[in-house]
C-alpha positions in Angstrom: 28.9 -6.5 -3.5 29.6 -2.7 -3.0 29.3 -2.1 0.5 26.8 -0.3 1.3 26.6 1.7 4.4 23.6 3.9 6.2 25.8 4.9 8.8 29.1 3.4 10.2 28.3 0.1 11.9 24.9 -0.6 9.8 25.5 -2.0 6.4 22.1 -2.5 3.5 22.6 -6.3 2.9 19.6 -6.7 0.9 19.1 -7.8 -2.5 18.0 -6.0 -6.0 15.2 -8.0 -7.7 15.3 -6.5 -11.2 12.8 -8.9 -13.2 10.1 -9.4 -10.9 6.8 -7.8 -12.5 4.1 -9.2 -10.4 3.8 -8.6 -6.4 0.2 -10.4 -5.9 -1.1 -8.7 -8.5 0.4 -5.7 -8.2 2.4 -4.5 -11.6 5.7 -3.8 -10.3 7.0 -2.4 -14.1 10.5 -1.1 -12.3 11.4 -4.1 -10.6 12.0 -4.4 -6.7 14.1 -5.3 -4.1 14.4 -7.2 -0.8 15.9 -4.7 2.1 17.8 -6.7 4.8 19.7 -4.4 7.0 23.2 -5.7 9.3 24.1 -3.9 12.7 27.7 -4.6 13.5 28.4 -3.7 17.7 29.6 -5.5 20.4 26.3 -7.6 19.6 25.4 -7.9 15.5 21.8 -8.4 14.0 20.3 -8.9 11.0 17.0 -7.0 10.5 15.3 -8.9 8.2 16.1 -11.5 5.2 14.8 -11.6 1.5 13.5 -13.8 -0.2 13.9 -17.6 -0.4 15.5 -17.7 -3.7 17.9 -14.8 -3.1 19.5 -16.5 0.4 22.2 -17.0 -1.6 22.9 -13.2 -2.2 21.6 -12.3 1.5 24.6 -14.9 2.7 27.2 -13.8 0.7 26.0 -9.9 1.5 26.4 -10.8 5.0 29.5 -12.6 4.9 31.4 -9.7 3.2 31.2 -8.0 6.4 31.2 -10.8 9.4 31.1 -14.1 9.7 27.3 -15.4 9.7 28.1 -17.5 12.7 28.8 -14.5 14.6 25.0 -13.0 14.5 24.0 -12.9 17.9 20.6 -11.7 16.6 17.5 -11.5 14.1 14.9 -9.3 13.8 12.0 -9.9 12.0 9.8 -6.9 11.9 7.4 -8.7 9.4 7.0 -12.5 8.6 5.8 -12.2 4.8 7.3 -14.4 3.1 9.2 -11.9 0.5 11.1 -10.8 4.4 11.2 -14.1 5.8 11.6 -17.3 3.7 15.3 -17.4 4.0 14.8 -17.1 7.6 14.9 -20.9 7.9 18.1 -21.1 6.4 20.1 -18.1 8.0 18.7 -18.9 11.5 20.3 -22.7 10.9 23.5 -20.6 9.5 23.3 -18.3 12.7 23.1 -21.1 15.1 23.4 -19.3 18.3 21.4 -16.2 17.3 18.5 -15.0 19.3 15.6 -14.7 17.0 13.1 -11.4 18.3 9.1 -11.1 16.8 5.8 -9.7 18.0 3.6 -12.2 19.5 1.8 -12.3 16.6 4.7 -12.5 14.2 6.0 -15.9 17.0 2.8 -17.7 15.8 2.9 -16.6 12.4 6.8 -18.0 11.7 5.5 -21.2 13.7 2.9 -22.0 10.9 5.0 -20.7 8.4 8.5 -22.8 8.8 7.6 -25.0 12.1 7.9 -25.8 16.0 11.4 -24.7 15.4 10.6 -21.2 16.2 9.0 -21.9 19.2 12.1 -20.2 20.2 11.5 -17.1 19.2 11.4 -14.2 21.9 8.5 -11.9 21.6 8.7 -7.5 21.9 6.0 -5.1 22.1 6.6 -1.3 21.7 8.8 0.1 24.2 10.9 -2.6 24.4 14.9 -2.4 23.7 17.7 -4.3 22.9 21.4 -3.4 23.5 23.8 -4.3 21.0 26.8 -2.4 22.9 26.8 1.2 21.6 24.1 1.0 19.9 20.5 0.5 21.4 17.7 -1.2 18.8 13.8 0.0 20.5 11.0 -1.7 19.0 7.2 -0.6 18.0 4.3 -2.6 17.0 2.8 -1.5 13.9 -0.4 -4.3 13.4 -2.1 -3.8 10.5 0.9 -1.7 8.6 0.2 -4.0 6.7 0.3 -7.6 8.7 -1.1 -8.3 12.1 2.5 -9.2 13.4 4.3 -6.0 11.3 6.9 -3.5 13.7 9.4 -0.9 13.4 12.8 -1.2 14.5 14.3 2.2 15.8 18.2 2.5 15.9 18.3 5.0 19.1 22.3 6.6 18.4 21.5 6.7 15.0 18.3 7.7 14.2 17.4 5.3 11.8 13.9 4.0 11.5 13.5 1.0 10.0 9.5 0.5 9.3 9.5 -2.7 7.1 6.9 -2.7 4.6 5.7 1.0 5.2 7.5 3.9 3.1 8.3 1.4 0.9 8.2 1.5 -2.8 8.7 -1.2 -5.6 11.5 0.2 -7.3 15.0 -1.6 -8.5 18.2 0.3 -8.6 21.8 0.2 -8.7 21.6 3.4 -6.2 20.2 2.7 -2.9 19.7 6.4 -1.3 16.6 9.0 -2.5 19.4 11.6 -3.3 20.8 8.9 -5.8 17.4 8.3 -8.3 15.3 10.2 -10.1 12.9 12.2 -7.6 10.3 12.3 -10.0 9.8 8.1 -10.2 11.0 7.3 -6.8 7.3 9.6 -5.8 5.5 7.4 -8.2 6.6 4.8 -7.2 5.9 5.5 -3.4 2.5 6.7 -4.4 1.7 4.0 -5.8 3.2 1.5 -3.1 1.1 3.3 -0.7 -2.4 3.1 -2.9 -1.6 -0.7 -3.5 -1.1 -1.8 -0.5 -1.4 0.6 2.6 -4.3 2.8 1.5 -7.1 0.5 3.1 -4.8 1.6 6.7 -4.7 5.3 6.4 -6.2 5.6 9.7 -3.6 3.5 11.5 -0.9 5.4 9.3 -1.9 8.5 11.1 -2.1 6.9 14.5 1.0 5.7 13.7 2.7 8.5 13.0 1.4 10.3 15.4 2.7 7.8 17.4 6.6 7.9 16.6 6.0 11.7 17.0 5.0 11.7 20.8 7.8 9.1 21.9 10.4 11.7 20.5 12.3 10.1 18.0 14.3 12.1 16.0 15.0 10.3 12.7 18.2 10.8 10.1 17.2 8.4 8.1 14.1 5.3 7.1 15.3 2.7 6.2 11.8 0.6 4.5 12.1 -3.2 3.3 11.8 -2.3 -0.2 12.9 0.4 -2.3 15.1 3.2 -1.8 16.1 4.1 1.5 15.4 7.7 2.4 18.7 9.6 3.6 18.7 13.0 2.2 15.1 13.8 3.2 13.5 11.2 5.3 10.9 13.5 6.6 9.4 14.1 2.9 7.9 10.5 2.9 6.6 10.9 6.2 4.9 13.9 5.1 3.9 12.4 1.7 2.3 9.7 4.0 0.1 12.2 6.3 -1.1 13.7 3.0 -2.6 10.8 1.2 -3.0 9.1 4.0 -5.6 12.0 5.5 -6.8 13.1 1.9 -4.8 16.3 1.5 -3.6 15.8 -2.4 -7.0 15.2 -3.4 -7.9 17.8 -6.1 -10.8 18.3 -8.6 -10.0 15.6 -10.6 -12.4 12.6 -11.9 -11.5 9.4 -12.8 -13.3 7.5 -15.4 -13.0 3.6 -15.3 -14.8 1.7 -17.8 -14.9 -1.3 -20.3 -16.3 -1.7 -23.1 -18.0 -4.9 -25.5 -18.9 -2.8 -28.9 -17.9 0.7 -28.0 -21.4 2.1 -26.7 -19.5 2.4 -23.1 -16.7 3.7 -24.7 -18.9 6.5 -26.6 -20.7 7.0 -23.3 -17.3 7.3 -21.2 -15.7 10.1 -24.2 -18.7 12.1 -23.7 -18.6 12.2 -19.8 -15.1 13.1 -19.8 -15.7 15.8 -22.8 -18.4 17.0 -19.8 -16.3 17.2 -17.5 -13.0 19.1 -19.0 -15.4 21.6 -20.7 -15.8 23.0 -17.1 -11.9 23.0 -16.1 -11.9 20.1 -14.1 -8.8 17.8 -15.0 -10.8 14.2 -16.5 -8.6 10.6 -16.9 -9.9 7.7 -18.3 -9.1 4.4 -18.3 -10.3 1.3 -19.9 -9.6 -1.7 -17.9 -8.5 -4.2 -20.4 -5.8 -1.7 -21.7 -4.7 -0.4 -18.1 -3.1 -2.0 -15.2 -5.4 -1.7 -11.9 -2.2 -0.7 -9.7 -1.9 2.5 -11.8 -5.6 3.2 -11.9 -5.9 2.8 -7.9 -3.0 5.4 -7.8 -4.4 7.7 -10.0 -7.4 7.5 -7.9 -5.8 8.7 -4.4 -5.6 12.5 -6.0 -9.3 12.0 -7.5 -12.4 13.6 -5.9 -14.9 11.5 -8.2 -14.6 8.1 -9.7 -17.2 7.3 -12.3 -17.1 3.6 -13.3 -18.6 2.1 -16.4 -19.9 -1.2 -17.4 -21.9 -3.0 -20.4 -24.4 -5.4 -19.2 -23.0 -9.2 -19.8 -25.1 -11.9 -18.6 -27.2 -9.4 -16.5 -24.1 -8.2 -14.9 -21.3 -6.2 -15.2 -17.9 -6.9 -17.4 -16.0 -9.4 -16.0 -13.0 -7.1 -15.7 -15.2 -4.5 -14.3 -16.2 -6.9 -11.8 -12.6 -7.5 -10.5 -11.7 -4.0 -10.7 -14.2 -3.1 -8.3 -13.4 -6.4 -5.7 -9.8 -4.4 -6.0 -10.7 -1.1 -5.0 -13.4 -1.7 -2.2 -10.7 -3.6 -0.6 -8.9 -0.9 -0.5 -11.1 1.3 0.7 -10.6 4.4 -1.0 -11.8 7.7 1.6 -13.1 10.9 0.6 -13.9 10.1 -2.7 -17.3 10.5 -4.6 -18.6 7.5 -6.8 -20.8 7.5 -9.9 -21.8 4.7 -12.3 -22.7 4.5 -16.1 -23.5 1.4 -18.6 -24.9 0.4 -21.6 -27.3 -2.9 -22.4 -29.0 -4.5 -24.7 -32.3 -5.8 -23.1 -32.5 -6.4 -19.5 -29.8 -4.2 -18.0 -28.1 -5.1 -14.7 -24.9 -3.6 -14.5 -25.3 -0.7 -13.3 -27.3 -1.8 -11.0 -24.7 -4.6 -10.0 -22.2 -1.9 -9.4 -24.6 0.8 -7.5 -25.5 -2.4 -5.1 -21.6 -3.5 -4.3 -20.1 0.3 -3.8 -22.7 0.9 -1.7 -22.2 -2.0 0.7 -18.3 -1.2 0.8 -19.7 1.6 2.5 -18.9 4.1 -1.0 -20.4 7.5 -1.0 -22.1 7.1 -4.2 -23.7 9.9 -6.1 -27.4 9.5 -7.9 -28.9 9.1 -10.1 -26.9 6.7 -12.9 -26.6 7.2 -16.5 -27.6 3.9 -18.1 -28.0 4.0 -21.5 -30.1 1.1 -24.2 -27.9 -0.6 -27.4 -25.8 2.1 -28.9 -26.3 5.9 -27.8 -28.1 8.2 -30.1 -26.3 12.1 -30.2 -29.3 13.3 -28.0 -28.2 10.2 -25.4 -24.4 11.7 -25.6 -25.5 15.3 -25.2 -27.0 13.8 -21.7 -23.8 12.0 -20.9 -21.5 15.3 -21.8 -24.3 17.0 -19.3 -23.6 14.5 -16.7 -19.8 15.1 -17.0 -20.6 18.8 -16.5 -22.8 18.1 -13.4 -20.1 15.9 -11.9 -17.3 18.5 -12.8 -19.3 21.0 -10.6 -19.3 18.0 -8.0 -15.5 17.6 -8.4 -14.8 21.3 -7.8 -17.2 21.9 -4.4 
């Protein structure tokens, strides 16, 4: 391995997974990696491992710089099992190392790998450990995005160490943000943060807000996947506080549809058409031709989100259907919903839709444009009217 050093005495040890195109359901088209970080002091400690079948890499990372006998301790700032499941293996490895969690992350590694980490000693914000020189502080971060998730914060250094948050899927020979394109690794954060920590923007600010008041400068963040930010570790923390509270969001309106025999489709082209004719910037995307994890992040700019849906079985789409169990999960804020659809007979979907955005708690907009068999030009003249009425919504 090249050695790879944050600062002297604290070495990336991590691994690049450069294949990997699924993260529970998450299209991760650029790959990934696994960020395990090694402190070398008076005391050593891992932060973090990788995954199970990269141990191998993690060892021999690690044993390029000491002997993995000579660990005196682990960190585990977050038990998921892309962090953790070559925990069972380095901790055997490490004998004598003193493995530290959050109480919730001690029960979680028990019912993960066993009674053997019974032995784990528990932290909670505030609390230190001294290495020699170097001092490691801890703070909970529950729910960013695991009940048992924490930041690790090298004092002398200034180097955060967050875990799963400023994250981004992203595989590279280069392992700084001054060494990659700008332009992808911010698409790629943007779209880590709308894929997974979007449903927690109000415990991002808190959190933030947080690390501000206790006074710690930081150099450099140092996230468990991704790049690590050394040049400008302040511009994801910023990036952060702007989706997080809504401040990107723009006259823009998202269009989300399927389609059975093109009457959506022809419904969703007119909308749009509405829509650009006053100014306002309109995307759309059909499900079955477009990965949710880029739709979701297309959506954290948007001030409206029109979905539409043909009526199937009295319902809507199937892929419809599991686009919307996506997004009120994650619990989009600040955003204005409308819904459109096409049937045949007895209708449904619209109504389907109208009923499950509004018990996610969705501000949804009224009426809906549902439309019978295949729209007449009169029928797209109203759609292309709707679009303008929506655009006017998008810009206030």
């Amino acid at each position: 391995m090249v050695k790879v050093t944050l600062k002297d005495g604290i070495f990336w040890v991590g691994v690049v997974d450069w294949n990997i195109r699924d993260f529970h359901d998450y299209v991760t088209s650029r790959g990934s990696s696994y960020n395990a970080y090694l402190i070398t002091d008076e005391k050593i400690a891992l932060v973090d491992t990788v995954k199970a079948w990269f141990c191998n890499e993690l060892i021999q990372h690690i044993s390029e710089l000491t002997d993995i006998e000579k660990i005196d301790y682990i960190i585990v700032n977050h038990v998921e099992m892309d962090h953790s499941s070559s925990l069972p293996i380095i901790a055997k490895l490490a004998k004598n190392a003193k493995i530290y969690a959050t109480a919730r992350g001690k029960e979680e590694l028990i019912k993960h790998y066993g009674k053997e980490f019974e032995r784990v000693e528990t932290v909670k914000s505030g609390d230190t450990l001294k290495l020699g020189k170097r001092t490691l502080t801890f703070l909970e971060a529950p729910m960013l995005h695991w009940p048992d998730s924490m930041f690790t914060y090298v004092v002398e250094d200034k180097v955060l160490m967050p875990n799963d948050a400023f994250g981004q899927h992203l595989a590279s020979s280069g392992h700084f943000d001054d060494e990659v394109n700008q332009e992808i690794l911010m698409e790629e954060a943007v779209t880590y943060y709308a894929n997974i920590l979007m449903p927690f923007a109000p415990l991002i600010v808190k959190k933030i807000q947080e690390v501000v008041d206790m006074k710690l400068p930081i150099d450099m963040i140092a996230p468990s996947h991704g790049i690590i930010w050394r040049k400008d570790p302040m511009k994801i923390v910023n990036a952060y506080l702007d989706w997080s509270t809504g401040k990107t969001v723009k006259p823009k309106v998202s269009i989300v549809f399927d389609t059975m025999w093109d009457s959506t489709n022809k419904m969703a082209r007119a909308i749009g058409d509405g829509v650009a004719s006053q100014g306002v910037e309109a995307k759309l995307f059909k499900l079955r031709a477009t990965d949710n994890t880029d739709i979701v992040t297309e959506i954290v700019d948007s001030k409206v989100v029109l979905v539409g849906s043909p009526t199937l079985n009295n319902g809507m789409f199937p892929s419809v259907g599991m686009f919307l169990t996506y997004i009120t999960g994650l619990k989009p804020k600040g955003k204005l919903w409308g819904f459109f659809g096409s049937y045949g007979w007895g209708g449904g979907a619209v109504r389907g839709m109208v009923k499950m955005a509004k018990e996610a708690g969705f501000d949804v907009m009224e009426p809906s444009v549902e439309l019978k068999w295949v729209p007449t030009e009169e029928e797209l003249k109203r759609c292309f009217e709707y679009g303008q009425q929506i655009a006017q919504k998008a810009k206030a």
